[in-house]
Each structure stands twice: as structure tokens, then as C-alpha cells.
C-alpha positions, 0 to 999 in steps of 0.5 A: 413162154411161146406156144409149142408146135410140137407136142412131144409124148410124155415122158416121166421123171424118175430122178437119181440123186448120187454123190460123185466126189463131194458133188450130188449129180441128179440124173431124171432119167436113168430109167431110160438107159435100161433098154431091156425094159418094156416101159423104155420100149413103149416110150422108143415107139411113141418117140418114133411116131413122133419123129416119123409124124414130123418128119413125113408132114414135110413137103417134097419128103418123097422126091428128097428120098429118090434123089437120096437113092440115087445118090447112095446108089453112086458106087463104092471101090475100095483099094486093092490088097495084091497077092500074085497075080491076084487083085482082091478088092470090095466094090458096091453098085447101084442099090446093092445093099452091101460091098461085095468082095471081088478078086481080078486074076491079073492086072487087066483081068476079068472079075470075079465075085468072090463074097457077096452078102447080098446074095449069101444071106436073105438078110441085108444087114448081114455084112463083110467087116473084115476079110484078110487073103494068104499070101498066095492068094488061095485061101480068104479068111473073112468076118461076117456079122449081123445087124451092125453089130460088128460082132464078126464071125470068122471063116475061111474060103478057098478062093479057087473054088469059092467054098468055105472051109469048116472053120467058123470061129465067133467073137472076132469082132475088129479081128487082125489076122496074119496068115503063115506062108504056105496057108497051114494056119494063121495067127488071128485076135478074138474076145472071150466067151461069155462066163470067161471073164467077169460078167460085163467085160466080154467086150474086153480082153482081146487075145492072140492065138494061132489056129491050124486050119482044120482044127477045133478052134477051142484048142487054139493056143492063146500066145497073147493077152493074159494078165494085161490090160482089158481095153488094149488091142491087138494088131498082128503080122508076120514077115513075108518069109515068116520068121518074124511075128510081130504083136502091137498092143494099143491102149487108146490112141496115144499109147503103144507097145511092140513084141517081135518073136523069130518063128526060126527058133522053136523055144523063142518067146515075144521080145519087146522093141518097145513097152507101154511107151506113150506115143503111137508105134506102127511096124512093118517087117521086111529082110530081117528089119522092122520098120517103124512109124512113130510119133515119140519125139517127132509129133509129126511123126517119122520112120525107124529102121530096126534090125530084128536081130540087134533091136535094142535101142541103141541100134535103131536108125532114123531114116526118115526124119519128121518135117514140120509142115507134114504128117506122116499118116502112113505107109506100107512096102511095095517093090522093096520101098517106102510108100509114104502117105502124107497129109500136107494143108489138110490135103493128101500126097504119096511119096517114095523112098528107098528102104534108107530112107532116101527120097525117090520123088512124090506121085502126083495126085490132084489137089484138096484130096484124100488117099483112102488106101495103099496097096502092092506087094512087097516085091511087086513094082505096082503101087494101088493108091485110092484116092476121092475129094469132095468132087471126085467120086473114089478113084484107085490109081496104079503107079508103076514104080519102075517108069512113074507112070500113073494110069486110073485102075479103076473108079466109080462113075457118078452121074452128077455134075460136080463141076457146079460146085467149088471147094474153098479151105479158109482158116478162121481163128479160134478162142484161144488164136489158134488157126483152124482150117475148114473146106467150104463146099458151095455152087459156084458164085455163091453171094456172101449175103448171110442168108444161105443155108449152110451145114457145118460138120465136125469130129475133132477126136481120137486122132482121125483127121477129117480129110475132104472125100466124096460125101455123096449125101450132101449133095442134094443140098448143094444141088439146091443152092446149100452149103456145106462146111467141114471143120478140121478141129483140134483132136484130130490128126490133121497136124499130128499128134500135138494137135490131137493131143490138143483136143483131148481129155481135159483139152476137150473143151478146146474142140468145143471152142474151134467148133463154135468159132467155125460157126462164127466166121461161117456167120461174120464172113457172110455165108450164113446168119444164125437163122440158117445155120445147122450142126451136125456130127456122129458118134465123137461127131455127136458129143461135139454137136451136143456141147455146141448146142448147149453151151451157145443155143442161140448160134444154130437153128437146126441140130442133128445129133448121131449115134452120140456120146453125151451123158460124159458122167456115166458114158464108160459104163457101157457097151465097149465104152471103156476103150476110149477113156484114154481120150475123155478120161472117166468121172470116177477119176476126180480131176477128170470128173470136174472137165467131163462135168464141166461139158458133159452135155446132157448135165449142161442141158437147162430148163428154160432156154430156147433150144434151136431144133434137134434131131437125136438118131441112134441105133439098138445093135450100137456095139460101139456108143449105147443108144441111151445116151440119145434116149436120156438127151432128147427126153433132157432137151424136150423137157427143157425147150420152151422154143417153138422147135421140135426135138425129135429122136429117131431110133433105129432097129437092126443097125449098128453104129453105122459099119455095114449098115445096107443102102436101104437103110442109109436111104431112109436115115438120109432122107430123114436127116436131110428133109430135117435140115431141109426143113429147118432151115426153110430151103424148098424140098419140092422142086429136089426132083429125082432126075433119071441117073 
């Protein structure tokens, strides 16, 4: 047994022993998912002294943090949502902890602050999750929480005087919300009060009300969510003359009903267009028409035409057809069309089509980019588009539908030379053959000797596609002659819903595989060996880092696992859990039981083996993914390793899963991340100077 490096605190094993469909599962741990406990209190703080012992011994720690600074401080600019003349739009710069929301009168106006949780609240986790303007642009409802809860609370501003009105209704977490013409109220989604639903899904039963403003928010009337499933969300919208209500009921991310209601008839009630069908349908209304993007036989996912006043079946029309070679992400209606965002190669494009279907023509973005969002009116003739790569800082283009011009509206100035640096997309076959893209970022002139230091990143899951954008992090390690490898995994959405499918449930493990398999050609082509190579993933991210880990340790020298899912047995138990069983499934389930046991990677972690270094990092106000399963792993990996490398946790107070998390905060998780990595895989932190920016 080699000599430990590090002695880890102590930590006790208090083993469960529990029978799981014929099978006796032991679990050592389980004291630890009990955070309310002194005891799991008292081990959190030694386990963060020894990370903080580890990670502040580190040489040139201090000037990796001041360039992290800098870095975070390169702004962010979100795309605009346009009511009138006016141009609402979140924008952070420099150190703000937090995006303000600001609203420009006027394409080339002045602009003006309209919300800034930096300076409303003395607390810098307090954050904007959601804000949602009338279609007039004179009232603004909002959702602040705190600590990185997600928790929101909803009030209402008006916009001309900046004063918020006596509206303040809690429990609006991931709250949609649609205001009716002339903004005398709006429809909005809310979860129950503590006591209205048996105790422990208080996370669950999203409902749809209307609320009048000016009204006790308790009278509201509830219009949707009684007596269906717990986990389903809701997404709300009405048509711009308000006739048309329009209810979307989501179960997971492969299943889908839609309801319209005519507002014009005062006894009318929900319809249904489309009922607990598995496949993905997303509308938007205009003159007395629902248009739909849908994945129903059409993977890649194409566009329907429904008029509301004859929507069965029978009547709808495809007016735009799915092509093989693209994904649909998208879309929205501005100036009476189509705005179509696209995913072509891992790469994204916007075209135009009339409200047939027929095709305008593209707007010309650069390459090996991503669109973050769309933005216009409905009868404007200005479409918003944000867009960032990984060499370009976020940029919002504004492209004039009625002569194809396209002029830069507004983006972030970056004091960084990113023309050092070069993006390669190579594909790379997979266990099983299946061709897998990956963008490798790399100075220029890279030598492929197989000793460069290099992270490789993943997700592949719950359909979202990891598209190149402007990762502002790594690029200290770039700047040291790192690289930086991002995998585009089966599960995500990269090749439409066949692909994700693909990489869910009990076809999990194929992520795993592409994973393992990026690994391997980042080490056969000669950008790394196994000595220098890193993982690392967050949340979905991190139970995917967690497998790699323990099923090929030897592959990897350095782990960093965030905000993680990793105890699969137990994982739908907690906090908001359950949502996402349509993806992974759940053990009380006995086939499903057998896949999530198979790769479930705190049960895969096994006494003995040589551990390559890791580091768990999570967070107490984690609403999403419970902070116990980094709490059960690391003690699980201490226990285990008999390598000469530390297994560190980092436990973080009054944050979240990452949403709204201030920049003072994310400089102090980088810099512990990254001096880890540094560290790790033995690239000199002491000449990454902080340069004036």
C-alpha cells in the first residue's frame, strides 16, 4: 500500500444493510445524507479544512485567484425581449456580483437600470431568476430569491416610475407567467404551501392561476394542476389579442400535453390539441393559429400549423418538414414569421420562413457558434439574436427582416487575445461505433506529444446539447499552454431526440462509454497521456464524471466533480429529485433498479483501487441535486483509495446549484477548481500573473 500524502479527517462507518428487489444493498454511509445533524455538521467543517489546507498550500494559488477575477469580471449580456419601443435586457459588468436588468427606450436609446439586486438588497446572493415585461412594456413581473435557492418570490414593478407595486406572492420557483393585454392581471404557475400537500412534495404540484393585480394573491384562482401528475411542469402563454390561452404540461423531457382555451367565450374550458403523448410539443400562437415544434415522428424535430378554431388532428399541417442533417432547437415569431434556431454539426444557424413555411433565406452568423437566444415582436420587423463561441465574448446581433441587414447591438468587451487560441471539432468512435463529436480548445500550434495538460468536460443528458460558447474560466489554463476538450455525448440534444434518447434510462450507460471513449482518442491522438489528463462535470455533468471514474480509474489523473448525482439508488428521494426519474428511471422500479445499480457510482466505488485525485464540490441551499450525495462519495473514495492522491470535498454555505450564484462567489470556486487542476496535473500556477485588464 503506498504512504498517504494526505491524511483525510475521520470518518465513521455506520453501515445499512436494506433489500432492494431480492438483492441486499450496504450503504455505510447514510448518516451522512442527514444535513440537519450536528454531527454531519462537525465532519462538513473538518472536510472543508482539509480542502481549504490542501488547496491554499498550493504555489501561485493567490495570482490563479486574480486572473480568475478578471476573467469573471468579462461581462454578461442577455438578448433582448421588445415590447414597443422598449428593449428589456439583463447585462452584468466588471465585479457586480449579479446581472442587473436594464430597459433601452428606443433602438439606439439611453439605458436605464431597471432592477439591480446589487444594490436593492445588502446581500449578494439575493438574485433575479425570472422577470417576465406586459406587453406594453409598463408593468414588469419578477422573481428574486435568495442564497441560490431558486426559491422565487414574485412582485411587480411599474416600469415608468420603477416602483414595485403591492403584489408579493411566494413559492414561484421556475415560475411561467403570461400577462393579459392591457396588464389588469396575469396568468402565472406556483407550488403549494407547506401543509397543502403531503409532507415531502412541496417541491411538486405546479399549478396554474390567474391573478388580478391588486388582489390578495390567496384568492387566486387555481385553472390547472389539480389531480395530475406531481412532477409535471407548467409552461403558460396567451395569444398577442388575448383570446387564446394556451397551458403546456411537461413530464420530464420526452413527454408532453397541450390545452388552448378561447378567453372570447366566457363558459369555455381547456381543450386539449394533444394529451400525455410521448414526444416533445412547444407552441406559439398568432391570428388564431398554434404553431408547433414537435419531435412526434420527426426526431429531428419539425413545425405544425393548427388552426385554433378546427385543432383536431386531422386538420393540422406540416409546414415545415424535418431534415435529417439538422435540429430544430427552436423558434419564435417576429414581423409575422418563422425565426427558426437550428443546430447544424454541433454548430448554430437562424433561418426565416413565412408563416407557410416557406423558406426566406438563413442570417449569416460566424461559425462553431452558439445562439443563446431570439428575440422581437410579433409585428416588429428587428430580430435579436445573441450569439458566443468559444473565442467570442456574448455578442446580440439586430437583423432587419425588411432588407437582411445585420449590425452588432450590443456585446461584451473581453480584454483577452483569443486569437492565440484555435477550435478544433474532431469525431472520435465510441464503444459501440457510434461517431461522437468534440471541440478541442488549444493554442496555437499545439505539439501532439501526449504530454499536454488537458481537461476533458461533458454532460450528455435531459436533451440539452453542449454547444461551443464563451467559457470564460478556462481560459487562464489556455493561456498556460492547457487544453480543453468538450464532448458532445449521447443524451444531449445535439442530433435530436433519437440521440437523447440514446443516452437515457437503461441507455445511460452508453454516455459513460462516449465519455471514456473522448478520453481515449484525447490519449491515442496525442494531445495527453493518462498522467495529464483531468475530468470534469457538474450536476447530470457530475454523475458522469463519477461513473468515468469508477469504472476505468486508471484513465485520469484529476477529477473534479460538481454539484453531483451520484448515490442512483437513493437519488429521487431527495429535494426536487423525482422530476427527473423519466430520464434515469428509479430503483423502486426492478428492471430499473438493475441499470441504476449497474452504474450507480457511489455503489461502484471499491476498496483497494488506486483513485486518480478528486475533488467533490457542492452546495447547502442545492434546491436541485441534494449536497449528500458529494457528502456519501467523498467519504466512499477516502475510504477506498490506497493512491498517493487527495480526495477533497468542498462544501459550500449559501449557494445553490450554481443559478444566481454572485461573481464573488464563482471567483472562489474557480480559483479552488482550477489551483486543483493546476495542481494536479503539474502545469506551474506561479507565472499565471494577473495582468491589468
Amino acid at each position: 500500500m503506498t504512504t498517504r500524502a494526505y491524511n483525510h479527517p475521520a470518518t465513521k462507518r455506520e453501515t445499512v444493510v436494506e433489500t432492494i428487489h431480492g438483492q441486499q444493498i450496504r450503504d455505510d454511509y447514510r448518516w451522512l445524507e442527514d444535513d440537519a445533524s450536528a454531527e454531519v455538521g462537525a465532519w462538513v467543517a473538518a472536510q472543508n479544512e482539509h480542502t481549504r489546507r490542501v488547496l491554499d498550500a498550493v504555489a501561485g494559488r493567490s495570482a490563479l485567484e486574480a486572473r480568475m477575477r478578471q476573467l469573471i469580471a468579462i461581462g454578461t449580456l442577455g438578448t433582448p425581449v421588445v415590447r414597443g419601443e422598449r428593449h428589456f435586457y439583463t447585462r452584468r459588468e466588471g465585479e457586480q456580483n449579479q446581472p442587473a436588468l436594464y430597459v433601452r427606450d428606443g433602438v439606439g436609446g439611453a439605458d436605464r437600470v431597471l432592477l439591480d439586486p446589487n444594490t436593492a438588497h445588502q446581500q449578494a446572493t439575493v438574485a433575479l431568476d425570472w422577470w417576465y415585461p406586459s406587453d406594453d412594456g409598463k408593468l414588469l413581473a419578477y422573481g428574486y430569491s435568495e442564497h441560490g435557492d431558486e426559491k422565487s418570490t414574485l412582485y411587480v414593478l411599474a416600469v415608468d416610475s420603477g416602483k414595485r407595486l403591492t403584489e408579493q406572492i411566494p413559492r414561484t420557483r421556475y415560475c411561467s407567467l403570461a400577462w393579459e393585454p392591457g396588464g389588469s392581471g396575469f396568468y402565472y404557475t406556483r407550488y403549494p404551501a407547506p401543509g397543502g400537500v403531503p409532507a415531502g412534495e412541496e417541491n411538486y404540484h405546479q399549478h396554474l392561476y390567474h391573478h388580478r393585480l391588486g388582489d390578495d394573491w390567496q384568492s387566486d384562482a387555481k385553472l390547472f394542476g389539480a389531480g395530475r401528475e406531481m412532477t409535471e411542469e407548467i409552461n403558460v402563454s396567451l395569444s398577442p389579442d388575448g383570446r387564446w390561452l394556451l397551458v403546456m404540461a411537461f413530464l420530464g423531457w420526452s413527454q408532453s400535453s397541450l390545452y388552448v382555451r378561447d378567453l372570447s367565450q366566457p363558459d369555455s374550458e381547456l381543450f386539449p390539441i394533444v394529451e400525455g403523448v410521448d414526444a416533445i410539443f412547444y407552441g406559439e400562437m398568432l391570428h388564431d393559429h398554434l404553431y408547433i415544434l414537435t419531435n412526434e415522428s420527426a426526431p429531428h424535430y419539425r413545425i405544425m400549423d393548427v388552426d385554433l378554431n378546427q385543432p383536431q388532428r386531422e386538420n393540422w399541417r406540416e409546414i415545415i418538414p424535418e431534415r435529417q442533417d439538422t435540429t430544430i432547437v427552436g423558434f419564435s415569431i417576429v414581423g409575422e414569421r418563422l425565426i427558426l434556431d437550428e443546430l447544424h454539426a454541433v454548430s448554430s444557424s437562424v433561418s426565416v420562413h413565412q408563416l407557410d413555411g416557406t423558406r426566406e433565406g438563413s442570417i449569416a452568423l460566424p461559425p462553431l457558434g452558439s445562439v443563446t437566444g431570439l428575440g422581437g415582436e410579433w409585428n416588429g420587423m428587428a430580430v435579436y439574436i445573441g450569439y458566443e463561441s468559444y473565442t467570442t465574448p456574448p455578442t446580440v446581433y439586430r437583423y432587419q427582416l425588411e432588407n437582411s441587414e445585420l449590425k452588432v447591438w450590443a456585446k461584451v468587451e473581453a480584454p483577452v487575445d483569443t486569437s492565440q487560441f484555435e477550435v478544433r471539432q474532431v469525431r472520435y468512435n465510441s464503444k459501440d461505433g457510434t461517431p461522437i463529436p468534440m471541440f478541442i480548445v488549444a493554442p496555437k500550434g499545439l505539439t501532439l506529444n501526449g504530454n499536454n495538460p488537458t481537461v476533458l468536460s461533458g454532460y450528455g443528458g435531459f436533451n440539452i446539447s453542449r454547444t461551443p460558447l464563451f467559457t470564460r474560466t478556462i481560459l487562464a489554463w489556455l493561456e498556460r499552454g492547457g487544453v480543453y476538450a468538450a464532448a458532445n455525448l449521447r443524451g444531449g440534444g445535439e442530433f435530436g431526440e433519437d440521440w437523447h434518447r440514446a443516452g437515457m434510462l437503461d441507455k445511460k450507460q452508453n454516455v459513460f462509454d462516449d465519455f471514456i471513449a473522448a478520453a481515449e482518442y484525447l490519449i491515442d491522438a496525442g494531445y495527453t497521456s493518462p498522467n495529464r489528463l483531468a475530468i470534469e462535470g457538474r450536476s447530470n455533468g457530475g454523475l458522469l464524471v463519477g461513473a468515468a471514474v469508477t469504472q476505468r480509474p486508471e484513465l485520469f489523473r484529476a477529477v473534479v466533480c460538481g454539484v453531483p448525482l451520484l448515490d442512483m439508488l437513493r437519488y429521487h428521494l431527495f429535494r426536487i429529485a423525482r422530476l427527473w426519474i423519466p430520464e434515469y428511471g428509479s430503483a423502486e422500479d426492478s428492471a430499473q433498479f438493475a441499470y441504476l445499480h449497474a452504474y450507480s457510482p457511489y455503489h461502484r466505488v471499491k476498496p483497494g483501487t488506486d483513485y486518480p485525485a478528486v475533488l467533490l464540490y457542492a452546495a447547502v441551499s442545492d434546491s436541485r441535486v441534494d449536497p449528500l450525495h458529494a457528502r456519501k462519495m467523498a467519504a466512499a473514495l477516502q475510504a477506498a483509495s490506497v493512491s498517493d492522491y487527495p480526495i477533497l470535498l468542498r462544501m459550500e454555505e449559501e449557494a445553490g446549484h450554481g443559478i444566481g450564484k454572485p461573481l464573488y462567489k464563482q471567483v472562489a470556486e474557480y480559483a479552488d477548481t482550477w489551483t486543483f487542476l493546476f495542481s494536479q496535473l503539474n502545469l506551474p500556477l506561479a507565472a499565471t500573473e494577473a495582468t491589468d485588464a
